[in-house]
C-alpha positions in Angstrom: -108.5 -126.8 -43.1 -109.6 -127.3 -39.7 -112.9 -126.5 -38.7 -114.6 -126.9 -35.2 -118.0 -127.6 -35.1 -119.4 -126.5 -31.8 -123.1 -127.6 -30.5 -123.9 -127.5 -27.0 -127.8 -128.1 -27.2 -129.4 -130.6 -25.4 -132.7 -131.7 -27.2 -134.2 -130.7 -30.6 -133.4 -130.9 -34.4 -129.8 -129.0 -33.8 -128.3 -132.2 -32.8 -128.8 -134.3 -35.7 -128.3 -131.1 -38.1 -124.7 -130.6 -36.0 -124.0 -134.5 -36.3 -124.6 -134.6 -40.1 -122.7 -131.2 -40.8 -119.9 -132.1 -39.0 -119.7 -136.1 -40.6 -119.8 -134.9 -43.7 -117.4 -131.8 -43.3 -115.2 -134.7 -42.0 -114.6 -135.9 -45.8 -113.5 -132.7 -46.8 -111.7 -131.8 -43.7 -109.8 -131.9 -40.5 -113.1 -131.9 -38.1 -113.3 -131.7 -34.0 -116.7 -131.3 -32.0 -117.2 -129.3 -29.0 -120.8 -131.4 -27.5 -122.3 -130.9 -24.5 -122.5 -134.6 -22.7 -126.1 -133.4 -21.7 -126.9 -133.6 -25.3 -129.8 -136.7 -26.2 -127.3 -138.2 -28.9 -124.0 -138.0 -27.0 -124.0 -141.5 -27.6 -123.9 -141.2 -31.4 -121.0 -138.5 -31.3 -119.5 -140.3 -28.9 -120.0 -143.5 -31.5 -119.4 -140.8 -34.6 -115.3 -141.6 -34.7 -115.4 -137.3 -34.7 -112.7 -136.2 -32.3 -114.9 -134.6 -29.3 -114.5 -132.3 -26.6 -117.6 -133.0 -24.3 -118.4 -130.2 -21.6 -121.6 -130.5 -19.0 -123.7 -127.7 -19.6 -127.3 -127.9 -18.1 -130.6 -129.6 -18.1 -133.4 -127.5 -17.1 -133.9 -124.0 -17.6 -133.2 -122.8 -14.0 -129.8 -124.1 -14.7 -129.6 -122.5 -18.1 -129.9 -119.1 -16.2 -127.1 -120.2 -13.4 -125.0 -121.4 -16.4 -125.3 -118.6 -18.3 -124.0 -116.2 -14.9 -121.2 -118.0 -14.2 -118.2 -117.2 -16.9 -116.2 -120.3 -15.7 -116.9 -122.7 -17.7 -117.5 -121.4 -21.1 -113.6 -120.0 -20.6 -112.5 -123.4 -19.9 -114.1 -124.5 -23.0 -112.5 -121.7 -25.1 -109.7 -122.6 -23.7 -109.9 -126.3 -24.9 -111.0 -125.5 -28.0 -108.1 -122.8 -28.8 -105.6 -125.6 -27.8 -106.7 -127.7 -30.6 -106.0 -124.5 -32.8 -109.0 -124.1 -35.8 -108.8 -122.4 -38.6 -112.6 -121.6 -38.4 -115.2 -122.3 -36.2 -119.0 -123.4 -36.9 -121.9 -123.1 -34.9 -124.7 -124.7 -36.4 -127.3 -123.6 -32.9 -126.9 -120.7 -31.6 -126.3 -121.1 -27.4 -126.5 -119.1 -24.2 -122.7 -119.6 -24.4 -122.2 -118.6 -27.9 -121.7 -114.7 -27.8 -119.5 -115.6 -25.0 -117.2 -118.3 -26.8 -116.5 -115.9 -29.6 -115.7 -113.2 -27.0 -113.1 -115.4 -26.0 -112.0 -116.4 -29.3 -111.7 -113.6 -31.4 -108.6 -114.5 -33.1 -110.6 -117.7 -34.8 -112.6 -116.6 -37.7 -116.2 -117.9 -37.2 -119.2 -119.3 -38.9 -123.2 -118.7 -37.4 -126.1 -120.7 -38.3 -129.2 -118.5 -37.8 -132.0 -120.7 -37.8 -134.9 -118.0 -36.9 -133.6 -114.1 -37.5 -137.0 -113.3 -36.7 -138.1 -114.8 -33.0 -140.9 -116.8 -32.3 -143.5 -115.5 -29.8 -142.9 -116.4 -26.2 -140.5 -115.6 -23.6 -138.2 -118.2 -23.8 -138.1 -117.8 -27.8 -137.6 -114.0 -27.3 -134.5 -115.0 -25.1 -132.6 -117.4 -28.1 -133.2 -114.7 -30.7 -132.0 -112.1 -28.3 -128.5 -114.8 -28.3 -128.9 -115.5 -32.0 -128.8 -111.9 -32.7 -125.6 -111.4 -31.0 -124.0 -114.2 -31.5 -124.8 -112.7 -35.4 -123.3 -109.6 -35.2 -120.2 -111.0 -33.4 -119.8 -113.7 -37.0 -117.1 -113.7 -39.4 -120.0 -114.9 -41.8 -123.6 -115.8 -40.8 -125.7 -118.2 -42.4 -129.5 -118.8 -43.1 -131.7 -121.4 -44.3 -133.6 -119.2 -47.0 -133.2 -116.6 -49.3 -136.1 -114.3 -47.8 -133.9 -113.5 -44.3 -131.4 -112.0 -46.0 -132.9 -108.9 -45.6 -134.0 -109.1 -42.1 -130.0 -109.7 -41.2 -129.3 -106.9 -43.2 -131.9 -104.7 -41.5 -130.1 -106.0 -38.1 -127.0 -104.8 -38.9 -125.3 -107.7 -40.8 -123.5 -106.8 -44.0 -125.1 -108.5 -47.1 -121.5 -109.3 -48.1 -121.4 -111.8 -44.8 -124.2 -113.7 -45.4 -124.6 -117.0 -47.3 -127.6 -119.0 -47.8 -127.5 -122.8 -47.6 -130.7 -124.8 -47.4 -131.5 -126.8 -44.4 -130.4 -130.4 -45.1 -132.4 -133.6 -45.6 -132.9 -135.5 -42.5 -132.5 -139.0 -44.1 -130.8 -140.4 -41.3 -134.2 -141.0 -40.0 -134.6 -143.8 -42.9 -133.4 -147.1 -41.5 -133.0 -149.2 -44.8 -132.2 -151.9 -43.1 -136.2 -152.5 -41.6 -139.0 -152.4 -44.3 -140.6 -149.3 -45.1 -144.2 -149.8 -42.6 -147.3 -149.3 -45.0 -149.7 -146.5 -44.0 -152.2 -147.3 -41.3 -155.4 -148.3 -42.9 -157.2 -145.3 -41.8 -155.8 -142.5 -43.3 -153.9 -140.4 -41.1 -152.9 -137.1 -41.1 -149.4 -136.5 -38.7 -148.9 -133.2 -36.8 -144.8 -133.6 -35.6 -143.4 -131.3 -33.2 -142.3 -129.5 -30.1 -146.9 -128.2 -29.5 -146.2 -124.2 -29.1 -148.8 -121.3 -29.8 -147.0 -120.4 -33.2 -147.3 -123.8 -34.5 -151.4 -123.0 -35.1 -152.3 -126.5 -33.8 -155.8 -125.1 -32.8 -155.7 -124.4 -37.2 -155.2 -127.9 -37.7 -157.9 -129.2 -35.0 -161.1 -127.3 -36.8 -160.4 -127.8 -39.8 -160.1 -131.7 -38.6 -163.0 -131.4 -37.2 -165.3 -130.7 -40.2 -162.9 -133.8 -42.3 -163.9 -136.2 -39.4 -167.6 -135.6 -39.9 -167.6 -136.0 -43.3 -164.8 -139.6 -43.3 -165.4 -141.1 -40.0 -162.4 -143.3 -41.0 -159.7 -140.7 -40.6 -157.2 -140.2 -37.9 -155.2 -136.9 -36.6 -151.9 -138.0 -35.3 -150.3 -135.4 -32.5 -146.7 -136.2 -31.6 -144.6 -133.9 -29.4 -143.8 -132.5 -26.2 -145.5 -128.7 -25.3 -148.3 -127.4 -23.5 -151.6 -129.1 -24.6 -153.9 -127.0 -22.1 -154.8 -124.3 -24.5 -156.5 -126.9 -27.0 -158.4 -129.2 -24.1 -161.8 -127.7 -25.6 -160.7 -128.8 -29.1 -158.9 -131.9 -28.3 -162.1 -133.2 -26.2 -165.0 -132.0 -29.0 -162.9 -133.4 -31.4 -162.7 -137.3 -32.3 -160.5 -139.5 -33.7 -157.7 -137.7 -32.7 -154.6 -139.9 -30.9 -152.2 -137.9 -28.8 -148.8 -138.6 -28.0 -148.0 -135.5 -25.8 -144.4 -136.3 -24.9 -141.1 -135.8 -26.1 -140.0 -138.2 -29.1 -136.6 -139.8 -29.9 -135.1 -139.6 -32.7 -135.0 -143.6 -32.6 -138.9 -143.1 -33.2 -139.1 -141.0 -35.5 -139.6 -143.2 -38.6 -142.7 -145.0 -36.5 -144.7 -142.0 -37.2 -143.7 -140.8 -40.6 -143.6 -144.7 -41.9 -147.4 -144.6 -41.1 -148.6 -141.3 -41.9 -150.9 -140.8 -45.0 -149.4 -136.5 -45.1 -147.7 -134.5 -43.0 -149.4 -131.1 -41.9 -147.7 -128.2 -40.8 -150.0 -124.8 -40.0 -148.0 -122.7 -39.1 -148.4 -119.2 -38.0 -145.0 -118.4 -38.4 -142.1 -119.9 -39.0 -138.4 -119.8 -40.4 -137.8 -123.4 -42.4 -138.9 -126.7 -40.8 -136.9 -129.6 -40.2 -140.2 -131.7 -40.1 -140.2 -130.8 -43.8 -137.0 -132.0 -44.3 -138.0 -135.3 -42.6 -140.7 -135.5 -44.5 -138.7 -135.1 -47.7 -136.9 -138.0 -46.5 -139.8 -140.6 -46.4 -141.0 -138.9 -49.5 -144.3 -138.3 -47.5 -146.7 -135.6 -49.0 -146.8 -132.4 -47.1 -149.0 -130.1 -46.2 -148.0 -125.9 -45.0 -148.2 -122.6 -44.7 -146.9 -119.8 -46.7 -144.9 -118.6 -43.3 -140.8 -117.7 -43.4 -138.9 -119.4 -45.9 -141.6 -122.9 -46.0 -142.1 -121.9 -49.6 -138.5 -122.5 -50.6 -138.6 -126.1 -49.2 -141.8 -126.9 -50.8 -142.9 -125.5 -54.2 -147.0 -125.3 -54.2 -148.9 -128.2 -56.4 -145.6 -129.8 -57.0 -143.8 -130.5 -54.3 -146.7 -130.1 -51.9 -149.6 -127.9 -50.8 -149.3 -124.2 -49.3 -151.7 -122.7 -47.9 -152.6 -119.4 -45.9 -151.8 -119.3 -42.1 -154.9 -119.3 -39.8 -157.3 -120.5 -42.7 -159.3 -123.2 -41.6 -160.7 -123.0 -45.2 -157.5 -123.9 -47.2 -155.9 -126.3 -44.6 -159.4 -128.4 -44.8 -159.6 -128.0 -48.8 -155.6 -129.0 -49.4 -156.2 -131.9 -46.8 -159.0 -133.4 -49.1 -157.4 -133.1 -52.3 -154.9 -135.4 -51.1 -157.2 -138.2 -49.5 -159.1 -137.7 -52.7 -156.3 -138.1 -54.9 -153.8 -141.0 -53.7 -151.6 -140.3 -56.7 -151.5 -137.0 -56.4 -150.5 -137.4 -52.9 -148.0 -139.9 -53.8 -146.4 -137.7 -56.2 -146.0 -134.9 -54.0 -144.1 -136.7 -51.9 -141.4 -138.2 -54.3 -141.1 -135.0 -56.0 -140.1 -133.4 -52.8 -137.9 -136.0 -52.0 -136.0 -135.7 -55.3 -135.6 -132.0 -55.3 -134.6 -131.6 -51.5 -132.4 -134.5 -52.0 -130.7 -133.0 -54.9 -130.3 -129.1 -53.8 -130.0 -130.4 -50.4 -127.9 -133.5 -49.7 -125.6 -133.3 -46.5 -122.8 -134.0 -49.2 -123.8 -130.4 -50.7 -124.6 -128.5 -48.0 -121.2 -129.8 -46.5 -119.9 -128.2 -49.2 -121.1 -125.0 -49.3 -120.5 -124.9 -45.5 -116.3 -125.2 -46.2 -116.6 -122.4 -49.0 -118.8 -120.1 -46.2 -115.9 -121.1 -44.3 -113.1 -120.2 -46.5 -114.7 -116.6 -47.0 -115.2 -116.2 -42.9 -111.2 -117.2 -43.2 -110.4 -114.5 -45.6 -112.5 -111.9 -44.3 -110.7 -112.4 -40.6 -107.3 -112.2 -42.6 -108.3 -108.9 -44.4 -109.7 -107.5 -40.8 -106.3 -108.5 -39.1 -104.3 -107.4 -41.2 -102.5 -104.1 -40.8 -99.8 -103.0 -44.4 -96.3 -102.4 -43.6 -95.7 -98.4 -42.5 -93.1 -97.0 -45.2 -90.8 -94.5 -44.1 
């Protein structure tokens, strides 16, 4: 089989989640990339041995827009990528160009990661889903991360009989075993990873912090990621102890802050799946999240970590102190969740389940295609 993995992001999780798909597909298969060479980890496709088509796409979202108007160059893409004739195509990220591509290549059955069927709040998040949601109903097959989207695919038109669900997969390529695992910071610290938008209830996180802080002086709120930090200035300056890192983080970086974090804290006010979950998993850190989109089938409550309610201040301060008052709890949490993720979902599995999505996106194109013999 030959499968084309196509990804032209630029930033964000769907690099690394493209980059592992398609090097473990690559054991199984015949594997190419299309990769835009604005992409953060060109360099480690480009190092990947993956054969590559690397297109320039854009860098800014005024160029998105221009990109997005002019046809030229996604045809010249489809054009490259039909020349290496696939049997199926994957996109793992949904793109402006995606609906477009598949326009152009009809006769290749496809596969569609949809990370979020339901958008996120905000323009620019309105726009994706409004490209996810074609790109969808364009698919051969679709895919989702958790069993509780199903139905909204279905209620958007996809056929239940076109969906598959495969897990999102662990992100231990993060782990360098080569360099010592770092020992929590001596003050216990509580890590808040992530692109800082209105939906990821980071104003939540801050009040409940802010009772913790007054009872443990020694503690420390960890804020790590890139976003608009304006709506929380009244928080972040009646609030101490609190170290922010407002900025966009490398993957190279990543293990600094999960290394040295006592949990990981996720409050959500909605959400799909998190890949700061399946990060966490990896480090076998103890996490911390809301009951939001399919967060309770990566983490299982009191076992594999703590759920709580989104927007309670209540819960997220009451979960946060059961695990500084309970190490071993804490501890256990965290290698449970590493042990179930790893099992169910190991790159080595989901690659698997990924070439049998992509054998039923074959046969469903053949049985669309085909047209029986006319007997006279």
């Amino acid at each position: 089989m030959r499968i084309g993995v196509i990804y032209l992001g630029r930033r964000g999780p769907g690099g690394s989640i493209s980059l592992q798909l398609a090097k473990h597909l690559s054991k199984q298969a015949e594997v190419f990339c299309a990769v835009s060479e604005d992409a953060d980890l060109i360099h480690q496709w480009k190092n990947s041995a993956l054969p590559l088509i690397a297109v320039p796409t854009f860098r800014s979202k005024s160029a998105a827009i221009a990109s997005y108007l002019n046809r030229a160059p996604a045809r010249r893409l489809a054009t490259a990528i039909a020349r290496r004739t696939p049997d199926v195509l994957i996109y793992p990220m949904v793109h402006p160009w995606t609906p477009r591509l598949q326009n152009y290549l009809k006769q290749i059955p496809d596969v569609v990661v949809v990370h979020d069927p339901i958008a996120h709040p905000g323009f620019f998040h309105g726009m994706s889903g409004m490209w996810e949601q074609r790109a969808a109903r364009n698919a051969g097959r679709c895919v989702v991360l958790g069993r509780v989207f199903v139905e909204t695919l279905v209620k958007q038109g996809i056929p239940s009989d076109a969906i598959d669900v495969i897990p999102h997969g662990i992100f231990s390529q993060h782990v360098k075993p080569a360099i010592p695992m770092m020992l929590p910071e001596q003050s216990p610290t509580i890590l808040f990873f992530g692109r800082i938008t209105e939906y990821k209830g980071l104003d939540v996180l801050l009040k409940a912090f802010q009772r913790l802080v007054k009872e443990r002086s020694d503690i420390r709120l960890k804020i790590v990621g890139d976003g608009n930090i304006k709506p929380y200035q009244t928080l972040l300056g009646s609030t101490p102890n609190v170290i922010m890192i407002n900025r966009w983080v490398d993957d190279a970086e990543i293990s600094i802050y999960f290394q040295s974090a006592s949990m990981i804290v996720l409050p959500y006010t909605s959400a799909s799946q998190s890949g700061v979950i399946a990060t966490a998993a990896a480090f076998r850190t103890p996490v911390i999240a809301t009951r939001v989109g399919a967060i309770s089938e990566q983490i299982e409550d009191q076992q594999s970590g703590i759920l709580v309610a989104p927007n309670s201040v209540d819960q997220l301060y009451c979960a946060i102190t059961t695990l500084l008052d309970d190490p071993l709890f804490a501890k256990g949490l965290g290698r449970t969740l590493f042990e179930r993720t790893n099992e169910s979902a190991n790159w080595d599995r989901v690659a698997e389940s990924f070439l049998e999505t992509c054998r039923k996106a074959m046969d469903r194109h053949a049985a669309r295609t085909y047209e029986p013999a006319v007997v006279s």
